[in-house]
C-alpha positions as CSV (number, residue, x, y, z in Angstrom):
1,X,93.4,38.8,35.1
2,X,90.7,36.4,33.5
3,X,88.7,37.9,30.8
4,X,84.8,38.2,30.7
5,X,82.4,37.5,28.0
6,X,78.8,38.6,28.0
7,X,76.3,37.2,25.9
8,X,73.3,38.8,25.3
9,X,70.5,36.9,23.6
10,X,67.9,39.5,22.0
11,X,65.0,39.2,19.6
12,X,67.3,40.7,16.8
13,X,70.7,40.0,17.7
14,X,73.1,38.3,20.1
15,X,76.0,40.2,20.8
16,X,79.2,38.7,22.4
17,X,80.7,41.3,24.7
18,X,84.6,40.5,25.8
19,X,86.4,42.8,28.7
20,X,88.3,42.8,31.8
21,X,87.4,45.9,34.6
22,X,87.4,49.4,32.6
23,X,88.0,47.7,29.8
24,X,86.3,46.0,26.7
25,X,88.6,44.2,24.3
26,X,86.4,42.7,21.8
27,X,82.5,43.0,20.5
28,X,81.2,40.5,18.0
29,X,77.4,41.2,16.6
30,X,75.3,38.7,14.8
31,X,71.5,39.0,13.7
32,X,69.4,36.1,14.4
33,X,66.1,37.3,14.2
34,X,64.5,34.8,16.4
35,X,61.6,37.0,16.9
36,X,61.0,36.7,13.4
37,X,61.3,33.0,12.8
38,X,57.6,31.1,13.1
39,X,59.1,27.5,12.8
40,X,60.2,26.5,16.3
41,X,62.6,24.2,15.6
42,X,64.3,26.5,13.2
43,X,64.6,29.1,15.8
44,X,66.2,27.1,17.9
45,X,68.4,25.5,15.7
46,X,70.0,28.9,14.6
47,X,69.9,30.3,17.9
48,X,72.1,27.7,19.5
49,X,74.3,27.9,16.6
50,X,74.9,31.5,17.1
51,X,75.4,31.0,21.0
52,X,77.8,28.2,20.5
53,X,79.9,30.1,18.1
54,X,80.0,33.0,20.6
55,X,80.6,30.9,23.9
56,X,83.4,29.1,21.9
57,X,85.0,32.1,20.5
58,X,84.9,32.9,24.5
59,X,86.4,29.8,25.6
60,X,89.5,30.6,23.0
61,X,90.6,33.4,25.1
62,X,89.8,31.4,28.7
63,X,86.6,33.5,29.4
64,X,84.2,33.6,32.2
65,X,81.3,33.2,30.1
66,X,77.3,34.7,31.2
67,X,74.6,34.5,28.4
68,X,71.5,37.2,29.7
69,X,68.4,36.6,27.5
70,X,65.5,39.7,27.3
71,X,62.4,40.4,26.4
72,X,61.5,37.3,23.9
73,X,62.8,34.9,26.4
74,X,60.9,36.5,29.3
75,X,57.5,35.4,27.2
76,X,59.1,32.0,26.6
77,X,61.9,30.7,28.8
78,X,61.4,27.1,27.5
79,X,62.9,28.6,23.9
80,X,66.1,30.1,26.1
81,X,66.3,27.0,27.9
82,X,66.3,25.2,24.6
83,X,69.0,27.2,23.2
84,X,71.0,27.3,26.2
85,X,70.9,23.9,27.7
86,X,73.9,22.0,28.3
87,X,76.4,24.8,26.9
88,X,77.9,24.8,30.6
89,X,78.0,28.4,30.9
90,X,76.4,31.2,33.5
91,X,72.8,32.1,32.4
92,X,69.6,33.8,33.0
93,X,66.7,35.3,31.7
94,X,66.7,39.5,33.2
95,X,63.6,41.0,34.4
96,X,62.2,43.8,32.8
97,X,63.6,45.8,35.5
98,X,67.1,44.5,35.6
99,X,67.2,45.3,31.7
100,X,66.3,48.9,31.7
101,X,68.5,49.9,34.8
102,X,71.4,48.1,33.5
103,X,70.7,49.6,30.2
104,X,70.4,53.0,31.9
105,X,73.7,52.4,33.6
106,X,75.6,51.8,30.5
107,X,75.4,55.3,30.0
108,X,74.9,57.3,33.2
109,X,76.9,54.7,36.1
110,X,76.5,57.1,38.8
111,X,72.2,57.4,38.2
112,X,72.9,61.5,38.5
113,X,71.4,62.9,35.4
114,X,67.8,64.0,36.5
115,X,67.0,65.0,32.4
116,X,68.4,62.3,31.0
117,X,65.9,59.5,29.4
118,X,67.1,56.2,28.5
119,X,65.3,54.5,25.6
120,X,66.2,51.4,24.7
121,X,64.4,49.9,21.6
122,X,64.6,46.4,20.6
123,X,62.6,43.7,18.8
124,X,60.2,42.6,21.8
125,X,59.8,46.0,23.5
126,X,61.0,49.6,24.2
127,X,62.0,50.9,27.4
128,X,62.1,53.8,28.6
129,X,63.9,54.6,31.5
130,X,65.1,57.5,33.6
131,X,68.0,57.6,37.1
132,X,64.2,57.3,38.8
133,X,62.5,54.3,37.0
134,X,61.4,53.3,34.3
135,X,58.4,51.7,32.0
136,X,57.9,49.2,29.2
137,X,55.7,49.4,26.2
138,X,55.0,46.6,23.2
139,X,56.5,49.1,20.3
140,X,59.4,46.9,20.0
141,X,60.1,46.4,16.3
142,X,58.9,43.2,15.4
143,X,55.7,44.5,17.7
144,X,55.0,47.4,15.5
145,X,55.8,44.6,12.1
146,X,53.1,42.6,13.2
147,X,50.3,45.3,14.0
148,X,51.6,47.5,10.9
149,X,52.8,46.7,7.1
150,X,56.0,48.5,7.3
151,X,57.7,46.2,4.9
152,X,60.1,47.5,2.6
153,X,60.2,48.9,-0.3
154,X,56.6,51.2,0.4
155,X,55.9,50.6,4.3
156,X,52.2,51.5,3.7
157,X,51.6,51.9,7.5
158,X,54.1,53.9,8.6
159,X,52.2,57.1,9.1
160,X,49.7,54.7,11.2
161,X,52.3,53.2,13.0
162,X,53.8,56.9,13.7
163,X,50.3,57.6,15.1
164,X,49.9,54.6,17.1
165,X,53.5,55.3,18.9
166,X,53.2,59.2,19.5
167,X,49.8,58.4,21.8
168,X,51.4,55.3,23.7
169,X,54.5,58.0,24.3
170,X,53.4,61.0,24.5
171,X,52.5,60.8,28.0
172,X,55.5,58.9,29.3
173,X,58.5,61.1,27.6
174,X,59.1,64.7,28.8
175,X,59.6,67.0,26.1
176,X,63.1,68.3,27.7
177,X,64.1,65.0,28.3
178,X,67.9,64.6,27.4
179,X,67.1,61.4,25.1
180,X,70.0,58.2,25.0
181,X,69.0,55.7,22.3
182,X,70.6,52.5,22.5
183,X,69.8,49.4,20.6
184,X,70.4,48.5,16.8
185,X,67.6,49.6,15.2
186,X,68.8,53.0,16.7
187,X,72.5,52.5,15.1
188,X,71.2,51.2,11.7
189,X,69.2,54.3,11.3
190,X,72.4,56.4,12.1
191,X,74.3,53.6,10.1
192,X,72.3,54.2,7.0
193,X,72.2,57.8,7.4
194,X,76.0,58.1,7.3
195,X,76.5,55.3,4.8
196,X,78.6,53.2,6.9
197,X,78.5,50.6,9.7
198,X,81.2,52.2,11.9
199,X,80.0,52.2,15.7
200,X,82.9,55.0,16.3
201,X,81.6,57.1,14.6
202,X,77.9,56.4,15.1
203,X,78.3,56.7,19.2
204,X,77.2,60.0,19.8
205,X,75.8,60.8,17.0
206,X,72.9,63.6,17.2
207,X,70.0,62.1,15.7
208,X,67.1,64.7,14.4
209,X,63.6,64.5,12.9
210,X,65.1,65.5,9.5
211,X,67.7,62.5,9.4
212,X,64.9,60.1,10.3
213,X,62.4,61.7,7.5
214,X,65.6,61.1,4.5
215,X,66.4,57.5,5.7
216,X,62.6,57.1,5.8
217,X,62.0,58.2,2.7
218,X,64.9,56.7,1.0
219,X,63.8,53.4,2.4
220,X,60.5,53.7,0.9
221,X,61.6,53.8,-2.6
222,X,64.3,51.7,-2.5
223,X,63.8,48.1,-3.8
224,X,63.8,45.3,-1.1
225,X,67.2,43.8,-3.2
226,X,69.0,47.1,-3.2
227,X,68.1,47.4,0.6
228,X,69.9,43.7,1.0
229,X,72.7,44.5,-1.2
230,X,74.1,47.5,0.9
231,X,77.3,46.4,2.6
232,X,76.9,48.7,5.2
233,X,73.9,47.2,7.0
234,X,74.2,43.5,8.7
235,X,72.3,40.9,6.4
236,X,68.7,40.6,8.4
237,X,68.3,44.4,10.0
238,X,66.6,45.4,6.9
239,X,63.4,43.3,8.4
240,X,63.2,46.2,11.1
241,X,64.5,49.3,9.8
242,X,61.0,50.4,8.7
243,X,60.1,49.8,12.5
244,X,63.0,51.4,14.1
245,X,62.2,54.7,12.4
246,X,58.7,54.7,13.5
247,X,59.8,55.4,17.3
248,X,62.8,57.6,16.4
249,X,60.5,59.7,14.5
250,X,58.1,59.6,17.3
251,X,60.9,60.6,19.8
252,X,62.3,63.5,17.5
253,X,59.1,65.0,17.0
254,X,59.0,64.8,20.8
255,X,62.5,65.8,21.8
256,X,64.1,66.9,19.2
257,X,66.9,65.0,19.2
258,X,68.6,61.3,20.3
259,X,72.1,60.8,20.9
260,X,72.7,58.0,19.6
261,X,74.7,55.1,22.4
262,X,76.3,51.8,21.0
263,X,76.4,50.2,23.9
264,X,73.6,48.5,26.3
265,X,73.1,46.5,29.4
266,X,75.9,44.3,28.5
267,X,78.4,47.0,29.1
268,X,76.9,47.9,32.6
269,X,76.9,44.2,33.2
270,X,80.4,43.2,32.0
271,X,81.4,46.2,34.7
272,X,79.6,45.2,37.6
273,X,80.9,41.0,37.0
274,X,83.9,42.5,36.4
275,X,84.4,44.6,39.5
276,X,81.9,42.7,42.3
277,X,82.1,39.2,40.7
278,X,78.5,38.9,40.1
279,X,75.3,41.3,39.8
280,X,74.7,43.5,42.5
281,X,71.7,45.9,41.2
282,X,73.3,48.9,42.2
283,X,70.0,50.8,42.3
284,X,68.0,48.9,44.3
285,X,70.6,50.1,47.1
286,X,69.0,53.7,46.6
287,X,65.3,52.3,47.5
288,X,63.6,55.4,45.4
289,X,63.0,53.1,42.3
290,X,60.0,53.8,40.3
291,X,58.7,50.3,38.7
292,X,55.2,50.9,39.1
293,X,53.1,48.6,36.9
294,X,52.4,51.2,33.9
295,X,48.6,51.9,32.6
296,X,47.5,49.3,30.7
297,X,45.9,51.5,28.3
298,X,49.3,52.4,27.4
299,X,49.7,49.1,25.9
300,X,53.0,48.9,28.3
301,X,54.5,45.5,29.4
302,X,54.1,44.6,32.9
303,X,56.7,45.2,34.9
């Protein structure tokens, strides 16, 4: 059977994702940081750098190859059409909606677990998302960066930015919500905690309010060279660690706990190419879908 590879392009990373039906074979990670990058050209000179590497480390092993793009490249498809252009492979930019319930089905495929909240943090946004719907909101880590100083070593802002967070939230996450966190800043947090850059061991991994508050506070008095020396966090996530702790404290204080999910909507997505030969948005088939356009006082994306 041919193999599959799925790209997707975020604000932080792009991850190449390599699989046949029920089963992944290979998952290669490397952090751009596009979101981060203010020269244009330079953004898109590293980007399709990174994306040919991937779609040629593909191509070795005969894939199918589909690059997605997220949040960053839903505020400017010109800059994925940039990077992508003339590559010769499947891509597309996925609405908000499309990310969150694929992202929701990477870890609950049959949409049955009414406690269960998805919440999928990454540089241009957080969703949160539930078997029932979902909402977006601009705490994305390189959001809360640029309305915060949470740069390391000190992130003066961080009790600001834990402020800020809690009153977009509060409202929108039950408090016996059964809380999934996937994206990186989620597994560096865990990562760093542990002292090691296995995802076997982080998937699954209980995250509490007291592991957040000892990474936190380790990361505020740890100099910025230290940070970048430790082998156990990719070169380039140190930018949004600060960040990424903001929400998980927010969501422990809220919850309790997150259990902590490697994956994402590329595993969900991999499946369903994999098994229908394209995307068929399996819960649209339901009809009960709650994307609702959130409060804009929320300071939610539309959706």
């Amino acid at each position: 059977m041919k193999l599959t590879a799925v790209i997707d392009m975020g604000s932080n990373s792009f991850i190449l994702l390599i699989g046949e039906k029920d089963n992944v074979i290979e998952e290669v990670v490397c952090e751009v940081g596009l979101k981060g990058i203010s020269s244009r050209s330079k953004a898109v000179e590293l980007g399709r750098k990174a994306l040919q590497n991937m779609v040629q480390r593909a191509r070795d092993d005969e894939c199918s190859v589909y690059v997605f793009g997220t949040a960053l490249f839903r505020e400017d498809p010109d800059l994925f059409y940039q990077i992508t252009v003339g590559l010769n492979v499947n891509s597309a930019i996925l609405t908000q909606e499309e990310e969150a319930m694929y992202s929701y089905l990477s870890v609950d495929d049959s949409l049955s677990c009414s406690k269960m909240t998805v919440v999928d943090l990454g540089g241009g946004s957080l969703e949160v998302v539930t078997s029932k719907g979902f909402k977006g909101f601009q705490l994305g880590t390189h959001i809360l960066n640029s309305l915060f100083d949470l740069s390391l070593p000190g992130a003066r802002d961080f009790d600001k930015a834990v402020t800020h967070t809690k009153n977009v939230l509060c409202k929108s996450v039950r408090k016996d919500s059964f809380l999934v966190g996937i994206g990186g800043s989620f597994v560096a947090i865990a990562a760093f905690f542990l002292e090691k850059w296995d995802l076997r061991a982080v998937d699954g991994f209980l995250l509490r309010k007291n592991h957040v508050d000892t990474v936190i506070s380790t990361l505020r008095e740890m100099s910025y060279e230290k940070l970048r020396s430790l082998k156990f966090l990719p070169k380039g996530r140190e930018k949004t660690l600060a960040a990424g702790c903001v929400v998980a404290r927010v969501l422990t204080d809220l919850c309790g706990e997150i259990k902590i999910s490697s994956k994402g909507y590329r595993y969900a997505v991999l499946e369903d190419i994999t098994s229908n030969g394209k995307l068929t948005y399996p819960w649209r088939a339901r009809g009960d879908l709650n994307s609702r356009p959130p409060d804009p006082q929320s300071s939610a994306l539309s959706s």
